[in-house]
C-alpha positions as CSV (number, residue, x, y, z in Angstrom):
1,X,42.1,-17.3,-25.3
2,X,40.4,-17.1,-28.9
3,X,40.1,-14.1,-31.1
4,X,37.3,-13.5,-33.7
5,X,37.9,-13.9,-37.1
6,X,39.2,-10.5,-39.0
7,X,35.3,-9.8,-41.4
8,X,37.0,-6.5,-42.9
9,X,39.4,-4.1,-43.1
10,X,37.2,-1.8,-39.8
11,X,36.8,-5.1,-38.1
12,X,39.2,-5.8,-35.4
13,X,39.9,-8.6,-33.4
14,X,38.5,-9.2,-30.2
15,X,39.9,-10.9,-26.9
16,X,37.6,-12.7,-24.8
17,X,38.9,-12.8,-21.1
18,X,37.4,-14.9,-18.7
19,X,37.9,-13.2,-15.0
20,X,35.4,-14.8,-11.7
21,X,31.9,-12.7,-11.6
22,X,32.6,-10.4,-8.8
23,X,30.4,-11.2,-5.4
24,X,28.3,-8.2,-5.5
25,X,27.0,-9.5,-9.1
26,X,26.6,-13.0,-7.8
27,X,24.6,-11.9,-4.4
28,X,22.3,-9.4,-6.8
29,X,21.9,-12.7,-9.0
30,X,21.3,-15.3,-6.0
31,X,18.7,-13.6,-4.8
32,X,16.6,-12.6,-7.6
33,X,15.7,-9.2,-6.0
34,X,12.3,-7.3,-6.0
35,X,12.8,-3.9,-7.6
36,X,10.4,-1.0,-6.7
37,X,9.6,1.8,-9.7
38,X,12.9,3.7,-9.4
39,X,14.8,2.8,-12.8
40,X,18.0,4.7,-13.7
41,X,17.7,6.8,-16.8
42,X,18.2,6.1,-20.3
43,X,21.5,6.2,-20.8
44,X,23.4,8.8,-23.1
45,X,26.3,8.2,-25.6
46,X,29.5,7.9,-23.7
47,X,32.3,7.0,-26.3
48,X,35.4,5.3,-25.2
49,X,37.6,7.8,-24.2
50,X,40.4,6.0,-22.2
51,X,42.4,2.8,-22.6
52,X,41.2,0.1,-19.8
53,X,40.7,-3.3,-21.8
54,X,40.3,-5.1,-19.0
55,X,36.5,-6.7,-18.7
56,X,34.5,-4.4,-16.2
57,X,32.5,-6.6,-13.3
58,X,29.2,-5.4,-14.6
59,X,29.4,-6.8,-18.1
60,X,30.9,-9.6,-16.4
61,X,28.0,-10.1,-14.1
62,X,25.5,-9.7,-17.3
63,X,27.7,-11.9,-19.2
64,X,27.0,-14.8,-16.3
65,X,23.1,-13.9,-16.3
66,X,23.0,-14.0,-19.8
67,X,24.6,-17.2,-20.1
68,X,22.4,-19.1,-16.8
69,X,19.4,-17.7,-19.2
70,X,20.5,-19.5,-22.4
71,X,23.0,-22.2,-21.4
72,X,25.4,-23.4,-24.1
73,X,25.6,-20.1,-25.6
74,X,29.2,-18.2,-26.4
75,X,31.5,-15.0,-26.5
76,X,33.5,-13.5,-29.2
77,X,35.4,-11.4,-26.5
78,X,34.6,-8.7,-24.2
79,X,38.5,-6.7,-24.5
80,X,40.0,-5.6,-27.7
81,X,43.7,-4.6,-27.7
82,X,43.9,-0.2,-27.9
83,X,46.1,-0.3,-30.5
84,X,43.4,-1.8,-32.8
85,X,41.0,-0.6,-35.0
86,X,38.9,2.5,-34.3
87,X,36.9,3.7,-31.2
88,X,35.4,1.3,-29.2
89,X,34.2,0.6,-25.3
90,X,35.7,-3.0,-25.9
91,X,38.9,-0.8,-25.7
92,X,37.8,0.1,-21.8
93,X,36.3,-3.4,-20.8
94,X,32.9,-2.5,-20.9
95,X,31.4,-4.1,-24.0
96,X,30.7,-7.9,-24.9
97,X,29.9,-9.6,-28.1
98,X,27.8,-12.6,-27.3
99,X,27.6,-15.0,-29.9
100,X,24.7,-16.1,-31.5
101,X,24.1,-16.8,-35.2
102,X,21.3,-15.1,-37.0
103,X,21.1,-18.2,-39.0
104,X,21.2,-20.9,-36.6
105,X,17.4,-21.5,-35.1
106,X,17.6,-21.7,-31.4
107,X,20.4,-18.8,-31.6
108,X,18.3,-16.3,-33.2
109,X,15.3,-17.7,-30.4
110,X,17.7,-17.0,-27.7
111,X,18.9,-13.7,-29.0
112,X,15.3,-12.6,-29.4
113,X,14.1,-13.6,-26.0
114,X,17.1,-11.9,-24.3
115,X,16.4,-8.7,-26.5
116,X,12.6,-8.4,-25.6
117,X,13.7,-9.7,-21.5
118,X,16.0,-6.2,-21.5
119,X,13.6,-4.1,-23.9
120,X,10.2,-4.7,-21.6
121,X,8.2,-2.3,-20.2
122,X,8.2,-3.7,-16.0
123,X,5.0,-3.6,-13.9
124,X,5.6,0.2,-13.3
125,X,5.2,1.6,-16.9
126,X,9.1,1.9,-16.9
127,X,10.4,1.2,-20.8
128,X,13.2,-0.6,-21.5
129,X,13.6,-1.4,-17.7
130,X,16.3,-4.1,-17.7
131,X,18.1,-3.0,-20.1
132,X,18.2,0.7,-18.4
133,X,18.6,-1.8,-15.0
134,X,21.9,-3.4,-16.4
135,X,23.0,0.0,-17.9
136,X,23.1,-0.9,-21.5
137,X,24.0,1.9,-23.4
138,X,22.6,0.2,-27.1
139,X,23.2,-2.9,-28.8
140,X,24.0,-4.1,-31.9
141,X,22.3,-7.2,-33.8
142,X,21.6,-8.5,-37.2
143,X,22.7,-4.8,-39.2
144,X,20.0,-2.8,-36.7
145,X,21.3,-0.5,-33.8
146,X,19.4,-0.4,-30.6
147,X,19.4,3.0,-28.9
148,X,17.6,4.4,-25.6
149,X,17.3,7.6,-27.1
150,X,15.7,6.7,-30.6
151,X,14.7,3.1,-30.2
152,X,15.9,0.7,-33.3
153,X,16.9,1.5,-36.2
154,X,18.8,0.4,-39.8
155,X,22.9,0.0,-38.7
156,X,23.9,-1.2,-42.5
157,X,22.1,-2.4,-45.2
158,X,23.5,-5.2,-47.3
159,X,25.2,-3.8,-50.9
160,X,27.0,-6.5,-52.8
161,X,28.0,-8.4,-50.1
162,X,29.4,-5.3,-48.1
163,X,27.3,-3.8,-45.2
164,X,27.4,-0.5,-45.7
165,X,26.4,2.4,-43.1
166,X,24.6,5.7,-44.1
167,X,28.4,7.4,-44.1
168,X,29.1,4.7,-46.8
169,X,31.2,3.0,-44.6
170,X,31.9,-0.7,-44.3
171,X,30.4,-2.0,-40.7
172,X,30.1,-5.5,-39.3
173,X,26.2,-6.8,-40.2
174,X,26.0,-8.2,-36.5
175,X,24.9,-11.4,-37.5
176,X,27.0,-13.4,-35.8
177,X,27.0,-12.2,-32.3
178,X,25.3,-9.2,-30.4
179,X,27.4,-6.6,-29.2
180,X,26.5,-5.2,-25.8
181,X,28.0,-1.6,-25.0
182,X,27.3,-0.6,-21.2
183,X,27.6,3.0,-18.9
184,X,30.5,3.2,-16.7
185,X,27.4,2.6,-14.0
186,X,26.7,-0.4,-15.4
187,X,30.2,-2.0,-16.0
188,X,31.1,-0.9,-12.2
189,X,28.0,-2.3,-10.8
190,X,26.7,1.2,-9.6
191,X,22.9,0.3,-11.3
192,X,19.9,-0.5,-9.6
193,X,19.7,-4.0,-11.1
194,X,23.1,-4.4,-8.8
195,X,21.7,-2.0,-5.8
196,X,18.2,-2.9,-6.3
197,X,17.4,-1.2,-2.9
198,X,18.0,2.0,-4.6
199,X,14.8,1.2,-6.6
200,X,12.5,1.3,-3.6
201,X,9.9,4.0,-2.3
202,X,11.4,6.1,0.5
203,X,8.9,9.4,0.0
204,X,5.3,10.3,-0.8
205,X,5.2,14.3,-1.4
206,X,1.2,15.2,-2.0
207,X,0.2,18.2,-4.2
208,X,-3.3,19.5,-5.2
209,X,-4.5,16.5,-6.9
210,X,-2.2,13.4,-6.9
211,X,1.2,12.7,-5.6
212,X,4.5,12.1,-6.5
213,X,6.5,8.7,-5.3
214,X,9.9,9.2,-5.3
215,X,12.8,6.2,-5.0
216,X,15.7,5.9,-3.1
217,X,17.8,6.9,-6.6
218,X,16.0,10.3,-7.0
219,X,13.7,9.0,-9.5
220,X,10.3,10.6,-9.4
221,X,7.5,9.1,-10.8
222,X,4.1,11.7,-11.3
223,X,0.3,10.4,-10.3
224,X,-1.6,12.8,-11.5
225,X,0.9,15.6,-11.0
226,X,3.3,17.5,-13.3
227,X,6.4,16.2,-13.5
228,X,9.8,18.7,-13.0
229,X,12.9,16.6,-13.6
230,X,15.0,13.9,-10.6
231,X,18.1,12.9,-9.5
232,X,18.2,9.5,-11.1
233,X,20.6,10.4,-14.3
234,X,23.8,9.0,-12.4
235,X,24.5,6.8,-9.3
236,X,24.5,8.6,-6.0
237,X,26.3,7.9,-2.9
238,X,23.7,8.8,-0.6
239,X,20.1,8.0,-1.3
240,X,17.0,10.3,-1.2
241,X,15.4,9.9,2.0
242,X,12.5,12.7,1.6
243,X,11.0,14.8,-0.7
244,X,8.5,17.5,-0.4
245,X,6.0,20.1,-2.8
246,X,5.8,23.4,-2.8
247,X,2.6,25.0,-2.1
248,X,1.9,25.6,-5.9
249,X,2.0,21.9,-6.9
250,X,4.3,23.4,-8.9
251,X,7.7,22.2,-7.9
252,X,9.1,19.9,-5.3
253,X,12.7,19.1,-3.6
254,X,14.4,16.1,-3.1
255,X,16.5,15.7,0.1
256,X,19.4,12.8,-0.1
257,X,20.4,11.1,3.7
258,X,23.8,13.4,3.7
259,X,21.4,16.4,3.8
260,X,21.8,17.9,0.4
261,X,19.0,19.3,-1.1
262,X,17.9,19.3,-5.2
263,X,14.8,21.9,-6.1
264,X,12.6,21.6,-9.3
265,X,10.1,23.1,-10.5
266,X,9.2,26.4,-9.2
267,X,10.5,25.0,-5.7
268,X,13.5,27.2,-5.0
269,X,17.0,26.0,-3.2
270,X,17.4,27.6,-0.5
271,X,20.3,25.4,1.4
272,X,21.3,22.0,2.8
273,X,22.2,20.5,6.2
274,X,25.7,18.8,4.0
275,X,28.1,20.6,6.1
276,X,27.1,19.8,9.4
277,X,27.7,16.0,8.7
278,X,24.5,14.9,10.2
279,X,22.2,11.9,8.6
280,X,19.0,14.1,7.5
281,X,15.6,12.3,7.3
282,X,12.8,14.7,6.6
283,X,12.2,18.2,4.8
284,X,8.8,19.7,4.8
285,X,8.0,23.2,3.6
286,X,7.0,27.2,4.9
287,X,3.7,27.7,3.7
288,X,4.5,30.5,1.4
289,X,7.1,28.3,-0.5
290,X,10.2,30.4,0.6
291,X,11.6,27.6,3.2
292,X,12.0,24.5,4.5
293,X,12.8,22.9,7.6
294,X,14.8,20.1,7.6
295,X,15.4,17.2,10.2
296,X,18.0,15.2,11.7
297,X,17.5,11.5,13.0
298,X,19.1,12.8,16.2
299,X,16.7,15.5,16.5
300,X,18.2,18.4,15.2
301,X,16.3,21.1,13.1
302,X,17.6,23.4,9.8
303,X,15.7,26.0,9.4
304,X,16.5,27.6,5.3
305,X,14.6,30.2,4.0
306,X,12.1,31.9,5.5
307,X,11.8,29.0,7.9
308,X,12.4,30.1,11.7
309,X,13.6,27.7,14.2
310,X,11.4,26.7,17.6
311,X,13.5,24.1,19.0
312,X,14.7,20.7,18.1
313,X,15.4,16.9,20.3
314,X,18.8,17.4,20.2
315,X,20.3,14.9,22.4
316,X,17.4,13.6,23.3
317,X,18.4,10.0,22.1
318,X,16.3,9.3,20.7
319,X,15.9,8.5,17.0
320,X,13.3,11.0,15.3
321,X,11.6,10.3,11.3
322,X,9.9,13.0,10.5
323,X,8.5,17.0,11.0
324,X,5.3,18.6,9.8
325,X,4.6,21.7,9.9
326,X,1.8,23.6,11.3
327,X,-0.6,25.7,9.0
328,X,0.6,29.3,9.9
329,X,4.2,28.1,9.8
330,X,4.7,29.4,13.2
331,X,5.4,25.3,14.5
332,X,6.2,22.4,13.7
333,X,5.8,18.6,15.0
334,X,8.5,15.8,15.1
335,X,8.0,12.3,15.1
336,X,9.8,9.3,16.3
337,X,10.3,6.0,15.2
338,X,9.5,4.6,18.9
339,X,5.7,7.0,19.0
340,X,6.6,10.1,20.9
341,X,5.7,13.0,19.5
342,X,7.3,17.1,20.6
343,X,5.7,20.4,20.1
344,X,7.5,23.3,19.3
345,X,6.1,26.7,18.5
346,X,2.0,27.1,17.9
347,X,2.2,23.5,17.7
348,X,-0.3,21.3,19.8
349,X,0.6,18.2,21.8
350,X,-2.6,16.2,21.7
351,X,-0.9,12.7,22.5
352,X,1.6,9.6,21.6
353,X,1.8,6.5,20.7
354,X,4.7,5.6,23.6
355,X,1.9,3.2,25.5
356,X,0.2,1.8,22.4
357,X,2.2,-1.1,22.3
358,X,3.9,-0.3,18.8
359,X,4.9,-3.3,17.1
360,X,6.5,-1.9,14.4
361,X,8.3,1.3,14.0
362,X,6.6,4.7,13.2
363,X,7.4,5.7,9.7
364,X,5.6,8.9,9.0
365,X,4.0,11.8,10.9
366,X,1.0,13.8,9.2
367,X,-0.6,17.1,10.2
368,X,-4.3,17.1,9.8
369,X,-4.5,21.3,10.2
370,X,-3.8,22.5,13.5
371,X,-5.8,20.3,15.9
372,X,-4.6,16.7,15.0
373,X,-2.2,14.1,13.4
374,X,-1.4,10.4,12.2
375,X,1.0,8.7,13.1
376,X,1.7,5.7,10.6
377,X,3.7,2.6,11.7
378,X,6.0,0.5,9.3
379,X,3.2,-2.4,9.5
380,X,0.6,-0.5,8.7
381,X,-0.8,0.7,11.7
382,X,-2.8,4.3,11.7
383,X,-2.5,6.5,15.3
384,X,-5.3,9.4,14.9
385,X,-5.3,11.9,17.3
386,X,-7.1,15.2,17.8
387,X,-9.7,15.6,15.0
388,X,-7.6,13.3,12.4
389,X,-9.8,11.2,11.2
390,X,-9.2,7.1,12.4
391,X,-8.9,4.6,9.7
392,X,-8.6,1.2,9.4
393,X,-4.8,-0.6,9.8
394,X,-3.4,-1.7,6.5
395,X,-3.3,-6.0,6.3
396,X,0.4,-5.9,4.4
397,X,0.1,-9.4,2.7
398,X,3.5,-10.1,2.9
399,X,5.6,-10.6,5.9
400,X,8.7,-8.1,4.4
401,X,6.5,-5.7,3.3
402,X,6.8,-2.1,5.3
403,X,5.5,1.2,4.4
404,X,7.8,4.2,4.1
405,X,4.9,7.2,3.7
406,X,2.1,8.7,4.2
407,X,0.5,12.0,2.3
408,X,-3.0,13.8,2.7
409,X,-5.0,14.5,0.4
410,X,-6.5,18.1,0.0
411,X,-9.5,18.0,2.3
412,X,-7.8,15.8,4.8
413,X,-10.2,13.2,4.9
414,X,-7.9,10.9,3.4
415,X,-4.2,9.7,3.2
416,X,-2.4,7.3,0.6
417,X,0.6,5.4,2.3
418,X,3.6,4.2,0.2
419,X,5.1,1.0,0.3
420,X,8.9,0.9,-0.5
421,X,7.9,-1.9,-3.4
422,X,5.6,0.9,-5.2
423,X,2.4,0.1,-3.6
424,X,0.2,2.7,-2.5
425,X,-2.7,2.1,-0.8
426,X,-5.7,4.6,0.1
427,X,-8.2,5.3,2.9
428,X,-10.4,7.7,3.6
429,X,-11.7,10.0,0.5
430,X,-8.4,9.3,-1.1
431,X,-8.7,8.2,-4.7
432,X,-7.1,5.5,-6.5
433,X,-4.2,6.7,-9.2
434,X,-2.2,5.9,-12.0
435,X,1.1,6.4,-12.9
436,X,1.5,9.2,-15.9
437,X,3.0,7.5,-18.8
438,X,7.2,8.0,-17.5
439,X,8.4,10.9,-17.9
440,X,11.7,9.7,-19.8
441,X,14.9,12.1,-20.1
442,X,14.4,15.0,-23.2
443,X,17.2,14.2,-25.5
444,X,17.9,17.0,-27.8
445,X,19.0,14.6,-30.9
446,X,21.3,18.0,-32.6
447,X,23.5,17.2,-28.9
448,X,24.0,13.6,-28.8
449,X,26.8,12.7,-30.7
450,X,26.4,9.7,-33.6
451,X,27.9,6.9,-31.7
452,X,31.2,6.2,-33.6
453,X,30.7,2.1,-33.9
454,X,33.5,0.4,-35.6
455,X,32.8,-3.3,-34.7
């Protein structure tokens, strides 16, 4: 055990604890996973509140990646004694000094690369993505403060060999070591950079003129579309599986696997399928906004709102992925992973894909108006029937790779198709689009409490 030398009279000493890296943070490590463009949010101020010194597994698990980064590299202590000094999250196991020297070279080399590694901007246009990854809630280094909410800024200023604060206070200058405070997410290994399969693509809901992809963690990320808040602000036990617009373009809801449902926008909640313990997999909309249906895997429909109910598959067995309503609302279809395709109301059967040799699952059904559909597979396989137009099967490049969505666009002579890495891919008359610059969390500054940092 070593303690950090005493610096002043707010200083207090701080216990490093050496515990084994817990296997979920090794596996997530190992395998050097692929994230797709769900990030978690930028995390607010959560002051230590409780006493739990003991060292949390995901600043552990950092502690390990930060150290097989820039090997021979130290630790002034992750726990720190409750009965000492003033509020800290060292108190609840959840921060870590690293130590590097400001005035030792390859120190102050390896404390910048680690710094810019967290602070990047990732392939997706999300800021600050490993660091929001990791669930680092700001940092500390050479007497400047690193927060999500405000970016860096002056943490004490040198005054005859005191570093003093903008209270006046005497704080630690940081130039020893960086201190590390994490969310409760990220020191219990509940972030995406530990669960990065909550990063990936599971919907693709169209509006007038663009789309929105939306992960696996609620996170919705615009393409040419407005953008009306997610579910992404704290780690959920069941993913999103669907999501789907109003007809406005205004709005959209989010359905999670458990069958709870979250409206934005101008979209309007109207109920869930929760209570009926079932494992939910699609929602689509009523045409005038006031509804949606929503769909089991086992076959079973939920009609909410102004929705009405023509049937469901119900113990059919088989295992159903998705429902698309007709134009009048007066039908739907429902799709299954296996090709077959039921009817139900003013809805028309005009085929399946049961004899087309399917190699890979069917992923999502499309309506193309009232006389036709797609089916698209998992590989990238496009099923027209009726009057949908055919397009050419996607080549996936890599052998993993699997779509998740499909959406039309407005004149129907087109779809994009969603990949669960963030790749969207276009046929027909559908047009190639950007992400809007990320839509990060408002922070109303006159809310967010001044951290209270005495390191």
């Amino acid at each position: 055990m070593r303690a950090r030398a005493k610096r002043g009279p707010l200083l207090a000493m701080a216990l490093l604890v050496a515990l084994p890296i817990t296997s979920a943070g090794a596996m997530a490590m190992a395998k050097r996973p692929r994230f797709g463009p769900g990030v978690d949010d930028l995390a607010l101020y959560n002051g230590q509140s409780i006493c739990s010194p003991a060292p949390k597994p995901g600043v552990l698990a950092f502690q390990r990646a930060v150290y097989a980064r820039h090997p021979g590299t130290g630790s002034l202590g992750v726990s720190r004694a409750c009965s000492i000094g003033g509020r800290s999250e060292h108190k609840e196991g959840r921060a870590w000094d690293w130590a590097v020297d400001v005035t030792v070279r390859w120190q102050r080399r390896a404390a910048r690369d680690v710094i810019d590694w967290l602070l990047e901007t990732d392939r997706f246009g999300n800021a600050h993505a490993r660091a929001r990854r990791f669930g680092v809630m700001y940092l500390i280094w050479n007497r400047r403060i690193w927060l999500p909410w405000s970016g860096w800024r002056t943490y004490c200023k040198m005054r005859n060999g005191v570093c003093l604060g903008t209270d006046g206070t005497a704080r630690h200058p940081h130039t020893t070591h960086i201190h590390f405070s994490f969310t409760w997410p990220g020191a219990r290994l509940k972030t995406t950079w530990w669960k990065p399969g909550r990063s990936l693509v599971t919907a693709l809901a169209p509006e007038r003129d663009g789309y929105w992809v939306v992960a696996r963690n609620g996170a919705v990320l615009p393409h040419s579309s407005g953008y009306f808040g997610a579910t992404s602000d704290r780690p959920r036990k069941r993913p999103v599986v669907d999501a789907a617009a109003t007809p406005t373009g205004k709005g959209y809801w989010l359905l999670s696997r458990h069958g709870a449902v979250k409206a934005f926008g101008d979209a309007r909640y109207r109920g869930g399928a929760k209570k009926y313990s079932t494992r939910a997999v699609a929602i689509a909309p009523t045409p005038t906004g006031k509804g949606y249906w929503i769909l089991a895997r086992r076959g079973r429909v939920f009609e909410l709102g102004d929705a009405e109910h023509f049937g469901g598959m119900r113990g059919s067995g088989v295992r159903w992925t998705d429902l698309a309503p007709t134009p009048t609302g007066a039908g739907y279809l429902l799709f299954s992973a296996t090709g077959e395709v039921a009817a139900f109301g003013d809805a028309a059967h005009l085929g399946d894909a049961l004899d087309e040799g399917l190699y890979s699952p069917v992923t999502a059904g499309i309506a193309h108006g009232a006389e036709g559909y797609w089916l698209v597979t998992k590989r990238g396989r496009i099923l027209s029937f009726g009057d949908a137009p055919v397009f050419e099967p996607l080549k996936l490049a890599r052998p993993n790779a699997a779509l998740v969505d499909a959406a039309p666009t407005r004149t129907g002579a087109g779809l994009w198709l969603a990949g669960e890495q963030g790749q969207v891919y276009e046929r027909g008359d559908a047009p190639a689009l950007r992400i809007l610059q990320e839509r990060a969390r408002r922070f109303d500054l006159g809310l967010i409490p001044e951290p209270d940092l005495l390191e």
